[in-house]
Each structure stands twice: as C-alpha cells, then as structure tokens.
C-alpha positions as CSV (number, residue, x, y, z in Angstrom):
1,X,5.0,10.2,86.8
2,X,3.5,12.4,84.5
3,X,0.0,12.2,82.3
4,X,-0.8,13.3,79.6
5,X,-4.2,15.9,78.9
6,X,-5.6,17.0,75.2
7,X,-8.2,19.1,74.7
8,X,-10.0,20.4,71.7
9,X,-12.5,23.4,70.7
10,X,-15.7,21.8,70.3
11,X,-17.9,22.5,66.8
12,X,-21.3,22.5,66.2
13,X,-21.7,21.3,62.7
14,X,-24.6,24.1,61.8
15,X,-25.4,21.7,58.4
16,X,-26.2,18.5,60.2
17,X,-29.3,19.8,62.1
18,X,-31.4,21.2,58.8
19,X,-32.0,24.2,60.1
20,X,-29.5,25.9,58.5
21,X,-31.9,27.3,55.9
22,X,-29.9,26.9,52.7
23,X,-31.9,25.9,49.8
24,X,-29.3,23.5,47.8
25,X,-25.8,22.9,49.4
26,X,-24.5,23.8,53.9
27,X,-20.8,23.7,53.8
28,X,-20.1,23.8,58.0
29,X,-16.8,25.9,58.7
30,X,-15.0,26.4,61.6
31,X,-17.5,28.0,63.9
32,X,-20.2,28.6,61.3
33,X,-21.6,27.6,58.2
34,X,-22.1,29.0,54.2
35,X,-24.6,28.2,51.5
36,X,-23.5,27.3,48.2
37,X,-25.5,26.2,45.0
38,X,-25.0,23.2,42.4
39,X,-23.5,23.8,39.4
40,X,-25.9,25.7,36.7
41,X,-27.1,28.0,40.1
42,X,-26.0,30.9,41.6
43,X,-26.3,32.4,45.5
44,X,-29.3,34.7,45.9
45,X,-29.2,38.0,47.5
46,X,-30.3,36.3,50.9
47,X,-27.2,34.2,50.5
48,X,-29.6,30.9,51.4
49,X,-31.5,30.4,48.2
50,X,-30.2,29.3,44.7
51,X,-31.2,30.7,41.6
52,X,-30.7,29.1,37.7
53,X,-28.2,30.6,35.8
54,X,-29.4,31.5,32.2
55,X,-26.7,29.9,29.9
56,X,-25.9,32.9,27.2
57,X,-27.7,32.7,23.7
58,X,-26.0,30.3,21.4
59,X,-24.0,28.4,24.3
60,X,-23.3,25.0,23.1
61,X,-25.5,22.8,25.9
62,X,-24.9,19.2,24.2
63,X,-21.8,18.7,26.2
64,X,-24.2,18.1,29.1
65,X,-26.1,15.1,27.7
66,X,-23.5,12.7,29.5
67,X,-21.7,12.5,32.4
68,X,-17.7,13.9,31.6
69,X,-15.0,11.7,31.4
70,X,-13.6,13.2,34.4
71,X,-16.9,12.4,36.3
72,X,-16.8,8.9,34.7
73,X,-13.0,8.5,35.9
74,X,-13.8,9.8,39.6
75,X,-16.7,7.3,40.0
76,X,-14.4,4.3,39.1
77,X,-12.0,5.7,41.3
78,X,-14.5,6.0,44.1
79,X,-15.9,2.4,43.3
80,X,-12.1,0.8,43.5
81,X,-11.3,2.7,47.0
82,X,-14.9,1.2,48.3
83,X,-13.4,-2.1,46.9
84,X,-10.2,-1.7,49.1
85,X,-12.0,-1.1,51.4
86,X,-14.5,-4.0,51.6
87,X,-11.5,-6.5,51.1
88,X,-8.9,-4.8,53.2
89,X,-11.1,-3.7,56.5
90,X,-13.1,-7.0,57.3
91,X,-11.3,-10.6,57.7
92,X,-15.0,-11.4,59.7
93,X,-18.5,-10.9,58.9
94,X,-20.5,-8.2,59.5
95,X,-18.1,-5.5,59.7
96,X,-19.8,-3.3,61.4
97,X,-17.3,-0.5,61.0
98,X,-17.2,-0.6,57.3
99,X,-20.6,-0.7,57.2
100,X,-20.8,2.5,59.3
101,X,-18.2,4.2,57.1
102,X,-19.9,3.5,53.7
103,X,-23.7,4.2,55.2
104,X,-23.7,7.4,53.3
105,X,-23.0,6.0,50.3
106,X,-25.7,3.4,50.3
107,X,-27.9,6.2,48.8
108,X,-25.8,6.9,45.8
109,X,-27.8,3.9,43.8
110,X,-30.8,5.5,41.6
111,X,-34.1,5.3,43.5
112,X,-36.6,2.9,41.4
113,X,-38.9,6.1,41.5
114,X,-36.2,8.3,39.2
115,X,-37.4,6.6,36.3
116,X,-35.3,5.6,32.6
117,X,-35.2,9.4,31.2
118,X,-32.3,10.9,30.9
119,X,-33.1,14.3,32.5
120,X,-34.4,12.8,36.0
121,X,-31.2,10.2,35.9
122,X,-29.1,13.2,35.4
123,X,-30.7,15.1,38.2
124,X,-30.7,12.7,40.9
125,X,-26.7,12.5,39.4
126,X,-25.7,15.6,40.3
127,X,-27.6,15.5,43.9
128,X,-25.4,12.2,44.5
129,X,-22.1,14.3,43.4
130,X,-22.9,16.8,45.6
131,X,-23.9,14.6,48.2
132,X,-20.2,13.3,47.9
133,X,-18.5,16.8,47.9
134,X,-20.2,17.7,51.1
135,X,-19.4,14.2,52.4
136,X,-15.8,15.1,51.5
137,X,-15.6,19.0,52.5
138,X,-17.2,17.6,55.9
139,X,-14.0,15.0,56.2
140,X,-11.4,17.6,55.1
141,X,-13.1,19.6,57.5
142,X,-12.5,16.8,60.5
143,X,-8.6,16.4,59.7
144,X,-8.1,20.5,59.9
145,X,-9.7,20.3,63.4
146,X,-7.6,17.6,64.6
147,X,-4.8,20.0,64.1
148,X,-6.4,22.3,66.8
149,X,-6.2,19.9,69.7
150,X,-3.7,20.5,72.1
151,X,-2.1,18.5,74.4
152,X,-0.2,19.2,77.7
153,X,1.7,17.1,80.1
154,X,0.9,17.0,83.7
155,X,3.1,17.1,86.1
C-alpha cells in the first residue's frame, strides 16, 4: 500500500498585516510584495507613497463625471455572479460559507457618512474598485500557488 504526501511553499502575504507601508494599493507576490497607486497617481521615489498626476493643460476631464460603461457593465456582471451565487451555493439557511466568501464585499455599499455629492460618491468608488482588484489579484494569486504544490507517493 502506498500513500500519498503534498507539500507546498508556504507565503506570507506581506499586504494582509498593514505593515507593508504602502500609502494607496499592496499587491503580495510570490515571496514579497509591491506598491502601486489608483488611477490619476503615480509611485513616488520611495516606491511606497503615491503622488497626483497633473493632467496636461487643456485635457478634456468631463469624461470623468460618471462612472464608464465598462465600469457600469463590470458591476452588473459582478452583481449577477453574487446572484449565482446566493441561489446556487445554499439549499439551507444560513450559509455560512457564502457568507464567508462574500464578507469582503459587504463593504462595497456607500457608507451613510460619504454624503450625496458627486465627488466623495466617486471617491469612495474608486476605493471599492480597487478594493475588488486587490481582492482579485489576491485570488489569481491563490490559483498560481496551487500550481507549486507537489505531491509524491510513498512507498
């Protein structure tokens, strides 16, 4: 009879502690970690900190005053998946699993505190879409490291 033995590098995931120092965005690697900025910023010399890009003189800025169609067509896609989801995981109540899995997204609803203008809606926007691309990256990041386990059999 033989058995079966897998193994895999641990990670540290140098983002989820907050000590990591980066001023907007952590995107955890294999084995270490990078800063990045939001859109509109750019990577300081200290390559932790963000600084605002100065849009050129006469750049056309009204294409910003609403989210893009693209955006627009990402969020209902994002909103049918958690749909699928919700009907698809749980035939009893509580799911507890779903639940854990969609955690993280609970935050994505405006704060009462971010108030009806457009500029504060807009910023606590773009926080939430970033908060989804790290959420993603970090996934992406789990099904690359599933490819570095190895197994053996025992004799």
């Amino acid at each position: 009879p033989s058995s079966l033995s897998c193994s895999c590098v641990p990670d540290v995931d140098e983002c989820a502690s907050q000590s990591h120092g980066c001023s907007q965005l952590c995107i955890n690697t294999a084995g270490s970690f990078h800063c990045a900025c939001r859109d509109g910023f750019s990577l300081a010399a200290d390559a932790k900190g963000c600084q605002p890009l100065v849009p050129a003189p006469g750049t056309d800025t009204s294409s910003q005053a609403g989210p893009s169609s693209e955006m627009k067509e990402e969020m209902k896609d994002l909103r049918s998946r958690v749909e699928a989801l919700e009907q698809a995981s749980c035939s009893t109540l509580p799911c507890p699993k779903l639940q854990l899995v969609l955690a993280p997204f609970h935050n994505l609803m405006p704060p009462e505190d971010v108030g009806a203008d457009p500029i504060s809606r807009l910023s606590h926007s773009l926080q939430q879409l970033d908060r989804i691309d790290s959420l993603s990256e970090q996934i992406s990041f789990l099904e690359e490291r599933l490819e570095t386990c190895k197994c053996q059999e025992k004799a």
